[in-house]
C-alpha positions as CSV (number, residue, x, y, z in Angstrom):
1,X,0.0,0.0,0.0
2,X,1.7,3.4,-1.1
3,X,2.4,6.1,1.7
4,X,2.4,9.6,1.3
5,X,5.9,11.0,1.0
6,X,6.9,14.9,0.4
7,X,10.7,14.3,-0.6
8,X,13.3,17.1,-0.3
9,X,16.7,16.9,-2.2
10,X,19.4,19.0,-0.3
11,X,22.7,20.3,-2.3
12,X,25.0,20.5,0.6
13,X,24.9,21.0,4.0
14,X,24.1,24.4,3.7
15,X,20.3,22.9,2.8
16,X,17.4,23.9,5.4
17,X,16.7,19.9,6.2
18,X,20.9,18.4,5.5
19,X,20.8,18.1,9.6
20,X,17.5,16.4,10.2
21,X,17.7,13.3,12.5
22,X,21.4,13.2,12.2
23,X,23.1,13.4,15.6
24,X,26.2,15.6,16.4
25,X,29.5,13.0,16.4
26,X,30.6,12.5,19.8
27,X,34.3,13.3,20.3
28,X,36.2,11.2,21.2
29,X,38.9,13.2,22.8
30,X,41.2,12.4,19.5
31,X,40.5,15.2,17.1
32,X,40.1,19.1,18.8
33,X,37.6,20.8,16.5
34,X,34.1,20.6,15.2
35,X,34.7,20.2,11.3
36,X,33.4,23.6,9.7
37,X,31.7,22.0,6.4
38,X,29.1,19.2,8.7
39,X,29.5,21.2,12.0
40,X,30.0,17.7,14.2
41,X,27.8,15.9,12.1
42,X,30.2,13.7,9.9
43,X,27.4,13.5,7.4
44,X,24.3,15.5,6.3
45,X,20.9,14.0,4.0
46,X,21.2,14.2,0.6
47,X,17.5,13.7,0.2
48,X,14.8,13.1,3.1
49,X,11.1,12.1,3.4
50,X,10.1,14.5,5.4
51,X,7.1,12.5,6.6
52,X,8.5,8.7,7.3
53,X,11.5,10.4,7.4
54,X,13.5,7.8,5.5
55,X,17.1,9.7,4.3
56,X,20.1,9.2,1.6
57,X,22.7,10.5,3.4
58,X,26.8,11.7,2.1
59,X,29.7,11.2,3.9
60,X,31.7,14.3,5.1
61,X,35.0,14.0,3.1
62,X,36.7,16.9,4.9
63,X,36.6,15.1,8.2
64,X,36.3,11.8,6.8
65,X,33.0,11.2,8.4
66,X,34.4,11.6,12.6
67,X,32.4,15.1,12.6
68,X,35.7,16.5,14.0
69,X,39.4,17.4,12.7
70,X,43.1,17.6,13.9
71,X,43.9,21.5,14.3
72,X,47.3,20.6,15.5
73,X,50.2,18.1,13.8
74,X,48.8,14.6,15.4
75,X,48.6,11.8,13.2
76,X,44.6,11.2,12.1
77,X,43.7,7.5,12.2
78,X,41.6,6.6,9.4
79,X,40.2,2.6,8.8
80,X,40.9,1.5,5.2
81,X,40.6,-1.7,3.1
82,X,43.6,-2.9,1.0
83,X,44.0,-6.0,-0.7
84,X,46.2,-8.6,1.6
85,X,49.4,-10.4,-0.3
86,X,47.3,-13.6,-0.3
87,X,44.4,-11.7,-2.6
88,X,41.6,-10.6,-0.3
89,X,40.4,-8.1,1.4
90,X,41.5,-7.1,4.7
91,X,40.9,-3.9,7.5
92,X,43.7,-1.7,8.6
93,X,44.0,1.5,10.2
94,X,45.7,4.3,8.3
95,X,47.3,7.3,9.6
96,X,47.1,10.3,7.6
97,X,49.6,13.2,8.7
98,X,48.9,16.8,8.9
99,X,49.4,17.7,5.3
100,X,47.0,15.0,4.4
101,X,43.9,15.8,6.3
102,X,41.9,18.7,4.9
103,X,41.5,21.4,7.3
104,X,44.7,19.8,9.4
């Protein structure tokens, strides 16, 4: 049976509804800032139903999703996937220095 729906796109998080139902990041006590593009969000809604409230949502590439960013010249850890020597897929943790994380 078909709901009603009243869809909004937003272009950025500069949109009226980019913040809706998406909670501040908490810090963690390992970045110092808030990130200035998503404002401690790590992500924002790239369209929302504003009445079931079901939302596509983009990742925050300046702050790589945490919502917060290294002001000073600490290492960022970042999880990544590479491909292992024996041909599959495997976690790691990356660290990106300061002249590789944006606003760092």
């Amino acid at each position: 049976m078909p709901h009603a729906s009243n869809i909004v796109f937003c272009a950025g998080p500069d949109a009226a509804h980019a913040f809706d139902n998406v909670a501040v990041q908490p810090r963690t006590g390992a970045l110092d800032a808030r990130c200035p593009i998503c404002r401690g969000h790590g992500q924002w809604n790239t369209q929302i139903d504003l009445i079931t409230f079901r939302c596509m949502r983009a990742l925050c590439d300046h702050c790589h999703g945490y919502g917060w960013i290294e002001t000073g010249s600490d290492p960022v850890a970042v999880p990544d996937i590479v491909m292992a020597p024996e041909g599959y897929p495997k976690w790691i943790v990356r660290y990106l220095d300061a002249a590789e994380v944006p606003g760092g």
